[in-house]
C-alpha positions as CSV (number, residue, x, y, z in Angstrom):
1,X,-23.2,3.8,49.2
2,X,-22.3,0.2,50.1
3,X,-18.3,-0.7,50.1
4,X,-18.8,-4.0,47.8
5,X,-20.8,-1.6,45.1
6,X,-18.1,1.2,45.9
7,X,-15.3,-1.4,45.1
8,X,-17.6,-2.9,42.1
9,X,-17.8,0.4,40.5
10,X,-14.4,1.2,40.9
11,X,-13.3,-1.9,39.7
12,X,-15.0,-1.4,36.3
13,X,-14.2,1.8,35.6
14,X,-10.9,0.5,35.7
15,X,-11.3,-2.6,33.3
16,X,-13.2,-0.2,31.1
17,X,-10.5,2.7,31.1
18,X,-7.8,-0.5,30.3
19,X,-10.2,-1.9,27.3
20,X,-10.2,1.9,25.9
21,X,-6.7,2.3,26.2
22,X,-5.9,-1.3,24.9
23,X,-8.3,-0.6,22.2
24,X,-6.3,2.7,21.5
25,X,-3.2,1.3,21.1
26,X,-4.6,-1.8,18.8
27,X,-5.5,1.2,16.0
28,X,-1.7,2.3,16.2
29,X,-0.2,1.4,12.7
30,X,2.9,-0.3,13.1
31,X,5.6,1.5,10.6
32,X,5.9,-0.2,7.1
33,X,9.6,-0.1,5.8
34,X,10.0,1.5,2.4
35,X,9.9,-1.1,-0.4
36,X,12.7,-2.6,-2.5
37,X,13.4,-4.7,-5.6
38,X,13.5,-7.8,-3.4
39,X,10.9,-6.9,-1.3
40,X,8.6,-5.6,-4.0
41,X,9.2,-9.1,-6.1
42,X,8.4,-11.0,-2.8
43,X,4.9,-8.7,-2.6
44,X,4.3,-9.1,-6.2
45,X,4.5,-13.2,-6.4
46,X,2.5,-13.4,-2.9
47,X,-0.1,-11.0,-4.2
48,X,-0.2,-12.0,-7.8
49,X,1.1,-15.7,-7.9
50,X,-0.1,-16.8,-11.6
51,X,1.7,-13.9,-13.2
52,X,5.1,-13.6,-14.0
53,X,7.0,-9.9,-13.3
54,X,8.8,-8.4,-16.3
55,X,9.5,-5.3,-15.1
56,X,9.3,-3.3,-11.8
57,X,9.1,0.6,-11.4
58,X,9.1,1.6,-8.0
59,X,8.1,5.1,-6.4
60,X,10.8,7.3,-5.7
61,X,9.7,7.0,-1.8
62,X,9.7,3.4,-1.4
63,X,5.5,3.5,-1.0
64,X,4.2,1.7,-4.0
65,X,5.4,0.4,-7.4
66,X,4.0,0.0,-11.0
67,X,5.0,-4.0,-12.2
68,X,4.5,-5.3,-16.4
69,X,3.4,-8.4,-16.3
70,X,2.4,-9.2,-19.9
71,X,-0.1,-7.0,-21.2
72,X,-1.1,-6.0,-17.6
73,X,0.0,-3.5,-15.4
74,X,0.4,-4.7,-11.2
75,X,0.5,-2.1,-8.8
76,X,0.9,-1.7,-5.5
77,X,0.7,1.0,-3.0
78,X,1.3,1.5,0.7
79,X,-2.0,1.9,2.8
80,X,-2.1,2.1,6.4
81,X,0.4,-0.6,7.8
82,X,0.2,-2.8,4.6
83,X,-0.1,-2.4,0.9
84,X,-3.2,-2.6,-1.4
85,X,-2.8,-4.5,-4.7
86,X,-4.5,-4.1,-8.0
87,X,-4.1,-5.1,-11.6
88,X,-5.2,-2.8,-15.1
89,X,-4.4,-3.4,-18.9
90,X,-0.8,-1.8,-19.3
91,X,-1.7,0.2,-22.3
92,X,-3.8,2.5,-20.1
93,X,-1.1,2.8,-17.7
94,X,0.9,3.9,-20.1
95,X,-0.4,5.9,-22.3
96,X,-1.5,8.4,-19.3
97,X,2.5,9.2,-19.4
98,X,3.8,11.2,-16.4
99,X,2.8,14.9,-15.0
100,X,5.6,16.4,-13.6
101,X,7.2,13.3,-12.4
102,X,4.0,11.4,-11.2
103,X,1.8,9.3,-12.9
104,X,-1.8,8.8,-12.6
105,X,-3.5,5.3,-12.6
106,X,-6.9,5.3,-14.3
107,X,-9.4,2.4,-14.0
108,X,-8.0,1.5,-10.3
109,X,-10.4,2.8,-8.2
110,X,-8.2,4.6,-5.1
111,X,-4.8,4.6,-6.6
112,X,-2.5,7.8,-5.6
113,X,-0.4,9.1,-8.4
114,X,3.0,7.4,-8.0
115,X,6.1,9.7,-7.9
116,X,8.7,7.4,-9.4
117,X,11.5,9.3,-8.4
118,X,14.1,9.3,-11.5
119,X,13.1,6.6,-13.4
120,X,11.9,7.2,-16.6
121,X,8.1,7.3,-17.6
122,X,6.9,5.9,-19.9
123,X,9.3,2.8,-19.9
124,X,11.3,3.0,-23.1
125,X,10.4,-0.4,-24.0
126,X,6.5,0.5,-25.0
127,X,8.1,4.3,-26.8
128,X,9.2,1.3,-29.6
């Protein structure tokens, strides 16, 4: 074998072993901080900005939140490194009520059930 091809082949097994490795570490997720009031209002008006946020309930772990808005229900869940946002009538929501301390979201397609830590399910504003 010639030294140029040698030195050829060698070189691109190295660029390709540094485009796998680069491409590797691209996939990582970086690590999303568990949400708060603020930082769930701040998600809610950039994800939803014609509606306007009654109430917030957030998961008891920080990874999602259940919003009134009106006669609609925003929600939001962690997913991968950022957070996926859908909308649903509230009455459905509610009426679902909670299963030993999580609640299931019908009609959004991919929802978890949300634990919402000690908060109280359904909100005692739609018991009335």
């Amino acid at each position: 074998m010639d030294k140029a091809l040698l030195l050829q082949l060698i070189g691109s097994a190295i660029a390709v072993g540094l485009l796998v490795g680069l491409s590797a570490w691209a996939r990582l997720a970086r690590p999303t901080p568990p949400l708060d009031v603020d930082g769930a209002l701040a998600l809610l008006a950039e994800e939803f900005p014609d509606h306007r946020v009654d109430s917030v309930w957030l998961a008891g772990d920080g990874a999602g939140l259940v919003a009134r808005s009106a006669s609609e229900a925003l929600v939001l869940w962690r997913r991968g490194d950022g957070y996926v946002a859908r909308s649903a009538p509230w009455a459905d929501i509610v009426a679902n009520g909670a299963n030993e301390g999580r609640i299931r979201l019908p009609g959004i397609d991919g929802a978890p059930r949300l634990v919402l830590g000690h908060q109280p399910w359904p909100p005692a504003e739609t018991a009335a």
